[in-house]
C-alpha positions in Angstrom: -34.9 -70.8 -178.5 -35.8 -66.9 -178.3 -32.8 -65.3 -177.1 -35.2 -63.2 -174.8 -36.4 -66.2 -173.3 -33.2 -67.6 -172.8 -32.2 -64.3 -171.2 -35.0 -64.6 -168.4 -34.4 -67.9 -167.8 -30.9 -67.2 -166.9 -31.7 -63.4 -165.1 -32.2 -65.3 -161.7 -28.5 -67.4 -161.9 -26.4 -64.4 -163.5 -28.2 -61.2 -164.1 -24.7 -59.5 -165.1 -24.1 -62.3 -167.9 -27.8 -62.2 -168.9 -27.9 -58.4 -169.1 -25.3 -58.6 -171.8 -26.8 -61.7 -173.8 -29.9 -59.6 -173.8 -28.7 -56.3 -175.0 -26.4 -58.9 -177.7 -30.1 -60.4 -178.8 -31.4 -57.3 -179.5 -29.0 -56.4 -182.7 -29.4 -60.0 -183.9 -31.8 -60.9 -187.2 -34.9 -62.8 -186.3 -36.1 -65.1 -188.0 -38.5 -65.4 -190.3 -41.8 -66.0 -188.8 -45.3 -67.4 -190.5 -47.3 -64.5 -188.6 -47.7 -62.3 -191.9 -48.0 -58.8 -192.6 -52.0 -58.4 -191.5 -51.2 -60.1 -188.0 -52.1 -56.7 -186.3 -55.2 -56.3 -188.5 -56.6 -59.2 -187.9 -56.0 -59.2 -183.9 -57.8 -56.1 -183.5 -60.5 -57.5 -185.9 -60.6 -60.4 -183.3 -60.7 -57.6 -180.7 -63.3 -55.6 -182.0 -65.6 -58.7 -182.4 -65.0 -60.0 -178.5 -65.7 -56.3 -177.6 -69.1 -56.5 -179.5 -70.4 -59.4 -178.1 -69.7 -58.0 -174.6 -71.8 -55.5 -175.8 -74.9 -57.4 -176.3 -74.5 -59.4 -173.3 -74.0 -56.6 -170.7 -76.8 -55.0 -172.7 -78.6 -58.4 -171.6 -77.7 -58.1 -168.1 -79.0 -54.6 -168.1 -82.3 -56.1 -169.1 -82.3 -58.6 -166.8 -81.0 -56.2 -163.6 -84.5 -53.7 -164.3 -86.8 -57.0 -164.5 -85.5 -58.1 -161.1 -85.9 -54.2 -159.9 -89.4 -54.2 -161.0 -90.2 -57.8 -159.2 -88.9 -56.8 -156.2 -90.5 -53.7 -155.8 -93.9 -55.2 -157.0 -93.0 -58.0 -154.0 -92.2 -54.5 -151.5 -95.5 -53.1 -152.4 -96.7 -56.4 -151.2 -95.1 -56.9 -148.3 -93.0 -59.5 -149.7 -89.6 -58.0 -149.8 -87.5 -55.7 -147.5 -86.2 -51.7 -148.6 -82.8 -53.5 -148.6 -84.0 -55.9 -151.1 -85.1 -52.9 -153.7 -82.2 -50.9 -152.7 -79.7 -53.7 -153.3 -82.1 -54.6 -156.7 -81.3 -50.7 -157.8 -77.8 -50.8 -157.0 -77.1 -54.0 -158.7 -78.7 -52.3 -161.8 -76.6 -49.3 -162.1 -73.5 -51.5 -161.5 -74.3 -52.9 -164.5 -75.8 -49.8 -166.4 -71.9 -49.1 -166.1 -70.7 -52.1 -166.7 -72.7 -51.5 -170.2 -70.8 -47.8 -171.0 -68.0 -49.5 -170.5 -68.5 -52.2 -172.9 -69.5 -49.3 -175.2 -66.3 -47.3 -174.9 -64.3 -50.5 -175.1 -66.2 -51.0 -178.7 -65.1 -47.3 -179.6 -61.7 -48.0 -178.8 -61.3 -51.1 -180.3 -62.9 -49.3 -183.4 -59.9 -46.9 -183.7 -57.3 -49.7 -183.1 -59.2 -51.5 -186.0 -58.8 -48.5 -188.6 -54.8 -47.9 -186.9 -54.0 -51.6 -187.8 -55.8 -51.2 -190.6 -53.5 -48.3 -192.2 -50.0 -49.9 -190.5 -50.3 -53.5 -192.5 -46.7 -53.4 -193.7 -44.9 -53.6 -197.2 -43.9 -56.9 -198.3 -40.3 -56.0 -197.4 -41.3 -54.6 -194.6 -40.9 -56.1 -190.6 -43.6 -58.2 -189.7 -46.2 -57.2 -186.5 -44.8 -60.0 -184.6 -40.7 -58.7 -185.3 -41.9 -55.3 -184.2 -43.5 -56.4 -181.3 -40.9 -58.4 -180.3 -38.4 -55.3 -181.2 -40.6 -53.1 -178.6 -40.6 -56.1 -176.3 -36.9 -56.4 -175.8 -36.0 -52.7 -175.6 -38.2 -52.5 -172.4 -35.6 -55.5 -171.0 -32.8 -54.4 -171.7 -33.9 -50.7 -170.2 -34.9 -53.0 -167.3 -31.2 -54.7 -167.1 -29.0 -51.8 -167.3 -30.6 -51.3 -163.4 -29.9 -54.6 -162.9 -26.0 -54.5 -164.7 -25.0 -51.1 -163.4 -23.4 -50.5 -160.3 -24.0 -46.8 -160.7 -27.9 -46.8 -161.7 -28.3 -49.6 -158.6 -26.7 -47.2 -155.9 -28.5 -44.5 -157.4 -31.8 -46.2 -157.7 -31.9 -48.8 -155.4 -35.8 -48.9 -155.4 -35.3 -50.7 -158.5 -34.0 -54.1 -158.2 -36.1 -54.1 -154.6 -38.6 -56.3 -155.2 -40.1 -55.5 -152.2 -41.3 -52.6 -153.4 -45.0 -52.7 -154.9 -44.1 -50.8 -158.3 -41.2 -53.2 -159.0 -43.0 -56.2 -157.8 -45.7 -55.4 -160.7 -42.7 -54.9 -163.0 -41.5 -58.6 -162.1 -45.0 -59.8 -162.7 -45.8 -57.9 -166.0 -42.2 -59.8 -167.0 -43.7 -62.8 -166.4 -46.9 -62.7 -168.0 -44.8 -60.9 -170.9 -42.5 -63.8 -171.2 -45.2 -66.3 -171.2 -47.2 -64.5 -174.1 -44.4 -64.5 -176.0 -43.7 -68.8 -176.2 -47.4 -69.1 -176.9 -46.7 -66.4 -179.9 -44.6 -68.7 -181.7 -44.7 -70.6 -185.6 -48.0 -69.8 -186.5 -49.3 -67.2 -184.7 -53.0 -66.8 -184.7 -54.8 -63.3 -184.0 -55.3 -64.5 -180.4 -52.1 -65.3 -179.7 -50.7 -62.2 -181.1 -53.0 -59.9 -179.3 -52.4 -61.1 -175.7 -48.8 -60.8 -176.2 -49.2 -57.3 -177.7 -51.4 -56.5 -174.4 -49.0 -58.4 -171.9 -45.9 -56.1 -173.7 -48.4 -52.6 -173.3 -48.8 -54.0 -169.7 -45.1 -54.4 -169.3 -44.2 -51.2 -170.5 -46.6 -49.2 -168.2 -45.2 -51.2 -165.1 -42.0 -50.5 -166.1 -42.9 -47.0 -166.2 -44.2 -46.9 -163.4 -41.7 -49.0 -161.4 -39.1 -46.3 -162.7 -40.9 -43.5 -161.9 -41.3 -44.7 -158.3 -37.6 -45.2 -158.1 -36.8 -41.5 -159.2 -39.3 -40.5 -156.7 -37.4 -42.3 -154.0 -34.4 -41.3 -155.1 -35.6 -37.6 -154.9 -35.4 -36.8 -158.6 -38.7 -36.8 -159.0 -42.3 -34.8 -157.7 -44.3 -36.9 -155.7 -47.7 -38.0 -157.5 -50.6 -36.5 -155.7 -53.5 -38.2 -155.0 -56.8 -38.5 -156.8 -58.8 -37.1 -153.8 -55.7 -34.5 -153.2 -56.7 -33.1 -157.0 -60.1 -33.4 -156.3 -60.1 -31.1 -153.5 -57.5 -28.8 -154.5 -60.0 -28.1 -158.0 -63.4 -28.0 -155.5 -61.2 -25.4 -153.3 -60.5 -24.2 -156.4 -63.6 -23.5 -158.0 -65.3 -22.8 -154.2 -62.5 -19.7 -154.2 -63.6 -18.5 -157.4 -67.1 -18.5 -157.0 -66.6 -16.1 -153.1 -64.8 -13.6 -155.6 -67.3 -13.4 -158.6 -70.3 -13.3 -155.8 -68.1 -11.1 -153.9 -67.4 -8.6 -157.2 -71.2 -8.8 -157.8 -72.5 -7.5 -154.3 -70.0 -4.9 -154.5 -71.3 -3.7 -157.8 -74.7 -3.9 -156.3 -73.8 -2.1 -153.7 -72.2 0.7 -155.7 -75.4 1.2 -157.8 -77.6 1.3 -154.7 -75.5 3.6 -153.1 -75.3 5.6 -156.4 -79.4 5.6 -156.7 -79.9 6.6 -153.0 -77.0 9.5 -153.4 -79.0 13.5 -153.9 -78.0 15.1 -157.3 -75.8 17.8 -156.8 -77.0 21.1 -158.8 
């Protein structure tokens, strides 16, 4: 068995004694897996392809949104449908206008990923994609554990090991999914398998960031993250303050020259 998954399995009898069986793990060879040395490629080739064929279809759905638009305000111009109707009709259709960008960044993304993967496949001696992953995958426990196995970092940090707090709760379930990615990536992986465990460990590793960030805040060490509309308003002030001076600046120039224009010459 995985030592990692050994590890969780035991984390909820004897966190201390897993804590240490996990950090062990980490300096242990793996072995050999079937996965080969163009696993990444291939995933994000897999990726690219799903993020296509969204493509089209939202592209169909857009279609199909701006033929219901024009039906229902042909029925409004006969007194067949309501304002709300068209109105709800034109907001469906930008829902999925956006729905369509998105599927087109996605594409662009996965694009880049493709030509990353592309230039990582390894040397023949080289660790495989799936050893690296799982490499990442276990440092992000045992960072996890030494807030379990530490009495200092638990009285310092207590937010941590609190699962009722939201950021550590997400932490607990990004384990989860993490965990469960990585039995299904086992023997012979396909590109499938391999990708939703590399997206399940890149989920993991933000909540874990996150969970400790939210700690350090607690714990005072840390600026508290203002909010989105807090930034928003802070640039509108912003930009609002800096408009008053430049108009301000310009009618006083104005002002000046007028001033200047009206003045008698002196001889």
């Amino acid at each position: 068995m995985d030592p990692l998954l050994l590890a969780v399995e035991l984390w909820w009898i004897a966190p201390v004694a897993a804590g240490g069986a996990v950090a062990g793990a980490v300096g242990l060879r793996r072995r050999s897996t079937k996965s080969g040395r163009r696993l990444e490629y291939d995933a994000a080739r897999h990726d690219l392809k799903a993020a296509q064929q969204a493509v089209v279809e939202r592209r169909m759905a857009v279609k199909l949104a701006r033929a219901d638009v024009a039906r229902i305000s042909a029925e409004r111009s006969a007194r067949r449908a309501t304002p709300d109707q068209v109105a709800g009709a034109k907001r469906m259709l930008r829902a999925k206008e956006n729905d369509a960008k998105a599927a087109n960044a996605d594409v662009r993304a996965k694009q880049v990923r493709l030509s990353a993967a592309r230039a990582a496949i390894p040397a023949a001696s080289a660790p495989r994609p799936l050893e690296r992953l799982q490499a990442q995958h276990d440092a992000i426990v045992v960072r996890w554990m030494r807030y379990e196995t530490d009495a200092g970092l638990q009285i310092a940090y207590p937010a941590m090991t609190d699962v009722k707090q939201p950021a550590t709760a997400e932490y607990l379930r990004a384990a989860g999914n993490a965990v469960e990615a990585r039995r299904a990536a086992t023997g012979r992986v396909s590109p499938t398998d391999y990708a939703a465990y590399r997206d399940a460990v890149a989920d993991l590793e933000r909540a874990f960031e996150a969970a400790e960030h939210s700690a350090r805040v607690q714990a005072g060490e840390a600026p508290q993250p203002s909010s989105a509309w807090q930034d928003a308003a802070q640039d509108m002030i912003s930009r609002s303050t800096d408009a008053i001076d430049r108009a301000a600046g310009a009618a006083a120039s104005a002002l000046a020259a007028w001033n200047a224009r009206k003045r008698p010459d002196k001889h």
